[in-house]
Phi, psi and omega in degrees: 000134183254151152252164185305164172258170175280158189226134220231097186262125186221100164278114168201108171318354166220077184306294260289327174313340205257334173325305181297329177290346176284301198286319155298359165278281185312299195297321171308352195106002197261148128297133201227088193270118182230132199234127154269354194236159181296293184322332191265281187328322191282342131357276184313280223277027182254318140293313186274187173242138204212152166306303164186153185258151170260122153232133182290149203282321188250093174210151178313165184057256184271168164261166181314322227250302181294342177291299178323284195300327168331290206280353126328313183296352193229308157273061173298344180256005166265135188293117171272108168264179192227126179228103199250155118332336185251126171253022216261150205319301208298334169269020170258320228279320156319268158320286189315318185288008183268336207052048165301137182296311182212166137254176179211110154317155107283136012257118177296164194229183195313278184339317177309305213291293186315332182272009167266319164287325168312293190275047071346269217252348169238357189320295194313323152298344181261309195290303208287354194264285168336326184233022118335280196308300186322304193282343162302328234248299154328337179265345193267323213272323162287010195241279158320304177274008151300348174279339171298155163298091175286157182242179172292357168271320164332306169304312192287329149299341183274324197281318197290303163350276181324310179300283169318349180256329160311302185305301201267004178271355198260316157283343150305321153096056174279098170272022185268298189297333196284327154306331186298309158002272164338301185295282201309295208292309184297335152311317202261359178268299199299339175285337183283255244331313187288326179297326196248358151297321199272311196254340189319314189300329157313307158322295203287306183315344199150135180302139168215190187301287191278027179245064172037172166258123156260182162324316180255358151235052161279287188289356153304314186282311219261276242261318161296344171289287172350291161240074156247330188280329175293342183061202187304329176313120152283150164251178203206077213277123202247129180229080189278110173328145122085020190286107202260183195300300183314322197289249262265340154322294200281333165304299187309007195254343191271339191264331212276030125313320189235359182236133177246155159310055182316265165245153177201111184237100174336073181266189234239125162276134173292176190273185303305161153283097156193162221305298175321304175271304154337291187291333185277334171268012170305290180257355171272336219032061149256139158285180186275329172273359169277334159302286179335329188264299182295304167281027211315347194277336183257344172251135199252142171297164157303350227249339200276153200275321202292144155004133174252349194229038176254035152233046177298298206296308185284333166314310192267322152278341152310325171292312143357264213303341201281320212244007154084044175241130193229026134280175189310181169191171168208197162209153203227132168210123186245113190231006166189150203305299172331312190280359171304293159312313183303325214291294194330309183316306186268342161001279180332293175323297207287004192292333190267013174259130163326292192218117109020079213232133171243110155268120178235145188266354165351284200318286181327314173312295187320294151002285165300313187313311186278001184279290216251029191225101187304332201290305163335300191262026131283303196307312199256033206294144189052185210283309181291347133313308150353271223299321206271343198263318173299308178324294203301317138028265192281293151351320154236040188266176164299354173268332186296341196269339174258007150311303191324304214282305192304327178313291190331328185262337197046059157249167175255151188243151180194112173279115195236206165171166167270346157186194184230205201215149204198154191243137199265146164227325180248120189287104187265121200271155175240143176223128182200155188295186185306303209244039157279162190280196197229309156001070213312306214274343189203141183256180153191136179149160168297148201015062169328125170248167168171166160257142165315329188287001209232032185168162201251110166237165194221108172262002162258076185298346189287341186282307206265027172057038175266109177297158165207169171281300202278166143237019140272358171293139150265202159203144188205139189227140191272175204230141171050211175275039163254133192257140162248172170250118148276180181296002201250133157038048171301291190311305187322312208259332154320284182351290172307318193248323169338119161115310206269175192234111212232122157223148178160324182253222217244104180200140179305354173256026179232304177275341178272104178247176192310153118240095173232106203274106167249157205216146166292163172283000000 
C-alpha cells in the first residue's frame, strides 16, 4: 500500500528563487505546488486539496493577509503559514488576527520549512509512533512483574498504569493496542484477583505496614489527620457513587482551573463492592458486621424491603463523634438534578462547617440505567462511551458549579467513592433459595449451589467484617467479567445483564478506586 505524500502550496512572488528549498521538500517526501501570486493561489486551492499553504506576506496584486482570507474563506481548516520580511508588531498583529497557523522570517532555510511541517502534518504521527513505543515498553515491563511478589501499592501502580494507556489509546483510536491492551488487563485483573482473595481475610483483621486503606478505615486513616490539619479551613468530603479511576481521569482536567491536586491515592474497596456494604462502612468507619452489631437500627439485611443506604448522616456522625471531633458538620445526598440544585441553594448554610460530607449518585444511576434502558446502553455502548457520558455528566452538572462556589471559599475538597464498576460478559449459573439477593455480581444466602472454580467463596463472613442472619449463610463473588444467573429464566437474565456495567465482585475497576484531596489555586 503506498501513501498519499502531503501536497504542498507555496505562494511567492519570487518562487523561481525558491527552487532549491522546493527541491529539498520534494526529496523530503512533499508534493510541491508553486504560484507567484495571491489569485492563482486562491485557484490552486479552490481546485485542488492542498495540506498547507506557505504564503508570502509582500507580493504585487493581492497581499498576503487578503489571499490568507481568500483561502480561508474556501478552507477554513487549512493551515496557512506566513512567511514575511517584516517583523514589525501591526503586521504579526494582523496576521494573527487573520488566524494565521505560524510565520516564518526571511530568509528562511530548509530546516525552518521541514519542522513546521512535521508539527503540521506529523504530529499525530510522532506522537502514535511515541506511544507505540511507550506501551510496548510498558506490556513487557507489566508483564515481567507479574512474576513478582507484589504488594498493593504495586497494584495501584499497575492499575494507574493500565489506565492511563486505556485513556490515551482510546483517543488515539488505535485499536491494535488497544486489543493488546484487553489482553494485557485481563492477564493483570485475574493475577490481582488471586492477590486480593488471598490477603483479604488478613486485611479485614487489622491495619499494618503492608495493608491497603479498606473501606471502613478510609476516613479514619485519610480523613482525621485532615482535620486537625484544616483549622479554620472548611473541608468538603465529595462521594460521587460507583465512580472508577478512568472516570476520574477524565473528570480532573475540567478542575485544574481552580483546583490544584494536593493528592492522589487509590484505596481498596471491601467485599462486596457495593453501595451497601462499601458506602455505610464508608461513612461509619466500620465493617459492615461491626455496623450490624453496634448500630443494628442503621443495618438493613439483604432481606429486608427498606432502604439499604438511609442512615449515611447518622453513621458519619457517629463517627464524628467516635473519633472527638466537635465542629459543625453536615450531610448531603443528591439522586436526581433537583436535589443538585436545592445542594447549590443551601450552600450558602455550610459555610461555619468543619466538614461537609456530599454524596452523589449520577455514576451509580448510570450504570443501572444502562442494565435496564436501551438508549442508555447505545450512548454507553462499550468502556469508552461509559467513560465519555460520566465526563459529559460531570461538565454540566451541578457538582461542578458547586465546586466552583467551594474553590471560591479556599476550602479543601476531597473526591472519593465507594466503589467502581466493571462490564460483564460471561454468565456463571448460581442455584439458590427464594430470598437469595438479586445482585449479578455477589450472592448471600443459604444453601448455595455453584462451582467454586468459577467464584470467590466465604464461608466464615465474620472473618472478611460480613454480617449474616443465618449461620448457614454465606458469600460467593463473581470474578473478572463474570455475572451470576440462576436457572429459573436464565436465557431473560442473560440477556439483561451481558453487556452491563455491574458491581459487588472482585476486579481492579470495582476495587482499586479514587481518593483525591484538592486545595484551591
Amino acid at each position: 500500500m503506498t501513501h498519499r505524500k502531503p501536497h504542498i502550496l507555496w505562494v511567492d512572488d519570487e518562487i523561481d528563487l525558491l527552487q532549491p528549498h522546493i527541491l529539498f521538500l520534494e526529496k523530503n517526501g512533499y508534493e510541491l505546488v508553486s504560484v507567484n501570486n495571491g489569485l492563482e493561489a486562491v485557484e490552486r486551492v479552490s481546485e485542488g486539496v492542498f495540506d498547507l499553504v506557505f504564503l508570502d506576506e509582500n507580493m504585487p496584486g493581492i497581499q498576503g493577509i487578503e489571499t490568507l482570507r481568500r483561502i480561508q474563506a474556501l478552507r477554513p481548516h487549512l493551515p496557512v503559514v506566513m512567511i514575511t520580511k517584516s517583523e514589525e508588531e501591526h503586521t504579526m498583529n494582523e496576521a494573527y488576527g487573520a488566524s494565521i497557523s505560524d510565520y516564518l522570517i526571511k530568509p528562511v532555510i530548509p530546516q525552518q520549512l521541514l519542522a513546521v511541517l512535521k508539527r503540521f502534518l506529523h504530529v499525530n504521527q510522532l506522537q502514535s509512533e511515541q506511544l507505540l513505543t511507550d506501551f510496548q515498553q510498558a506490556y513487557r515491563t507489566i508483564t515481567m512483574r507479574l512474576m513478582d511478589r507484589l504488594d498493593a501499592r504495586d497494584w495501584m501502580g499497575i492499575f494507574q498504569q493500565i489506565v492511563r494507556f486505556q485513556l490515551k489509546l482510546t483517543d488515539a483510536q488505535d485499536t491494535g493496542m488497544l486489543d493488546m491492551l484487553d489482553a494485557l488487563t485481563t492477564q493483570v485483573d485475574q493475577a490481582f484477583t488471586k492477590f486480593y482473595e488471598r490477603n483479604l481475610e488478613e486485611w479485614m483483621a487489622g491495619p499494618g505496614d503492608d495493608v491497603p486503606t479498606l473501606s471502613h478505615r478510609l476516613l479514619p486513616e485519610r480523613l482525621t489527620p485532615l482535620l486537625e490539619l484544616a483549622g479554620e479551613r472548611p473541608i468538603y468530603l465529595i462521594v460521587i457513587d460507583n465512580l472508577r479511576l478512568d472516570q476520574w481521569e477524565l473528570i480532573e482536567p475540567m478542575l485544574q482551573d481552580k483546583w490544584r491536586v494536593k493528592a492522589k491515592s487509590p484505596y481498596f474497596s471491601i467485599l462486596p463492592t457495593a453501595t451497601q456494604y462499601a458506602r455505610n462502612a464508608l461513612f461509619a468507619g466500620l465493617n459492615p458486621a461491626e455496623i450490624a452489631r453496634v448500630h443494628p437500627q442503621w443495618w438493613k439485611d439483604e432481606r429486608d424491603d427498606a432502604g439499604k443506604n438511609l442512615h449515611e448522616q447518622e453513621l458519619f456522625q457517629a463517627f464524628l463523634k467516635r473519633i472527638g471531633y466537635e465542629r459543625r458538620s453536615d450531610y448531603f445526598k443528591v439522586t436526581r438534578h433537583e436535589h443538585g440544585l436545592k445542594f447549590v441553594d443551601q450552600l450558602h448554610t455550610t459555610k461555619g462547617n468543619g466538614v461537609t460530607a456530599v454524596v452523589y449518585n449520577f455514576v451509580d444511576q448510570l450504570s443501572h440505567a444502562r442494565t435496564d434502558n436501551d438508549v442508555i446502553k447505545q450512548l454507553t455502548e462499550g468502556e469508552a462511551g461509559y467513560r465519555s457520558l460520566t465526563a459529559s455528566w460531570f461538565k454540566n452538572s451541578t457538582l461542578r458549579e458547586a465546586m466552583d462556589w467551594m474553590a471560591e471559599q479556599g476550602a479543601w475538597v476531597i473526591v472519593t467513592t465507594d466503589h467502581g464498576t466493571i462490564r460483564v460478559e460471561d454468565h456463571v449459573v448460581v442455584r439458590g433459595e427464594r430470598d437469595t439477593n438479586t445482585n449479578p455480581r455477589y450472592k448471600v444466602g443459604k444453601n448455595l449451589g455453584y462451582d467454586a472454580k468459577h467464584v470467590f467463596e466465604v464461608r466464615n463472613p465474620e472473618a472478611f467484617g460480613l454480617p449474616r442472619r443465618n449461620l448457614a449463610d454465606s458469600y460467593i463473588f463473581s470474578r473478572g467479567h463474570d455475572f451470576l444467573v440462576y436457572p429459573n429464566n436464565q436465557g431473560e437474565h442473560v440477556r439483561r445483564f451481558k453487556g452491563t456495567f455491574q458491581h459487588g465482585g472482585i476486579s481492579m475497576d470495582e476495587v482499586i478506586i479514587p481518593w483525591v484531596e484538592l486545595e484551591p489555586r
